[in-house]
C-alpha positions in Angstrom: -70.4 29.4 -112.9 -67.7 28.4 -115.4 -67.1 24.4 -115.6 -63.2 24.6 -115.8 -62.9 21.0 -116.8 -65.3 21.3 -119.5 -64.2 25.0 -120.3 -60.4 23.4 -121.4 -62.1 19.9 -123.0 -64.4 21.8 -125.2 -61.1 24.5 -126.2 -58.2 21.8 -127.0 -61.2 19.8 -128.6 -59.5 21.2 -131.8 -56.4 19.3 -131.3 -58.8 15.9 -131.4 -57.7 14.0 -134.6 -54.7 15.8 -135.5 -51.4 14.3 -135.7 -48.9 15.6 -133.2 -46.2 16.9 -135.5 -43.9 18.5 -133.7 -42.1 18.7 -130.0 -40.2 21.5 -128.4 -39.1 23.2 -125.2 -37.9 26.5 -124.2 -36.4 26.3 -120.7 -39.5 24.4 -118.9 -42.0 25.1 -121.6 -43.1 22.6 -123.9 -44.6 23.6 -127.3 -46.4 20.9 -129.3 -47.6 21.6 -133.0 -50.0 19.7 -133.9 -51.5 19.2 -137.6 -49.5 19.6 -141.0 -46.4 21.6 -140.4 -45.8 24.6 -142.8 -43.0 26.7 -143.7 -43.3 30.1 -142.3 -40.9 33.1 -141.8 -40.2 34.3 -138.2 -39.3 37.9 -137.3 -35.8 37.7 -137.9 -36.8 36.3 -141.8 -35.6 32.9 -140.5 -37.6 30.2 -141.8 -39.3 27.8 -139.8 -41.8 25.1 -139.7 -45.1 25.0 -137.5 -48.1 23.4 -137.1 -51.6 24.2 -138.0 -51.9 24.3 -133.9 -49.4 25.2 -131.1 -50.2 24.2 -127.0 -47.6 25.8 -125.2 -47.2 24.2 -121.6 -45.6 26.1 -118.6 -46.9 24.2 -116.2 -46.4 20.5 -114.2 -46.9 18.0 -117.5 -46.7 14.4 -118.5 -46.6 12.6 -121.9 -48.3 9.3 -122.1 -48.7 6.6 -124.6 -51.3 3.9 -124.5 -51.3 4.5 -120.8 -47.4 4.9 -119.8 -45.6 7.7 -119.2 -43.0 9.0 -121.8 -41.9 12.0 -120.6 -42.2 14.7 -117.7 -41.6 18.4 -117.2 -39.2 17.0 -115.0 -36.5 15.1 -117.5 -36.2 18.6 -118.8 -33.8 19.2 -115.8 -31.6 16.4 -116.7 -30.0 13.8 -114.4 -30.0 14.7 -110.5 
């Protein structure tokens, strides 16, 4: 039977290390690039930059730093 925990730990071990280098959100998903960012061309020929890595979140999330929280899936919503 598949550990789930340890299944996700030992997959976004990559990320260990790297420099977060980029936020973003689309509606409620957050992308974060991790690693040096590049300069690519998108299908439209636009350029953009990305990250060596890209965790796309769609999900319930929290940032944290050193412990306290910096942002939520929540303040994507704005004031209520």
């Amino acid at each position: 039977m598949i550990d789930t925990r340890k299944e996700i730990e030992r997959r976004l071990s990559v990320l260990d290390g790297l420099e977060l280098s980029r936020v973003h959100h689309a509606a409620d998903m957050l992308t974060l690039s991790f690693g040096p960012l590049r300069q690519v061309k998108n299908f439209k020929g636009m350029v953009k930059a990305v990250g060596q890595w890209a965790l796309h979140v769609q999900c319930s999330w929290e940032l944290e730093q050193e412990g306290s929280p910096v942002a939520a899936r929540e303040d994507l919503c704005g004031p209520r």
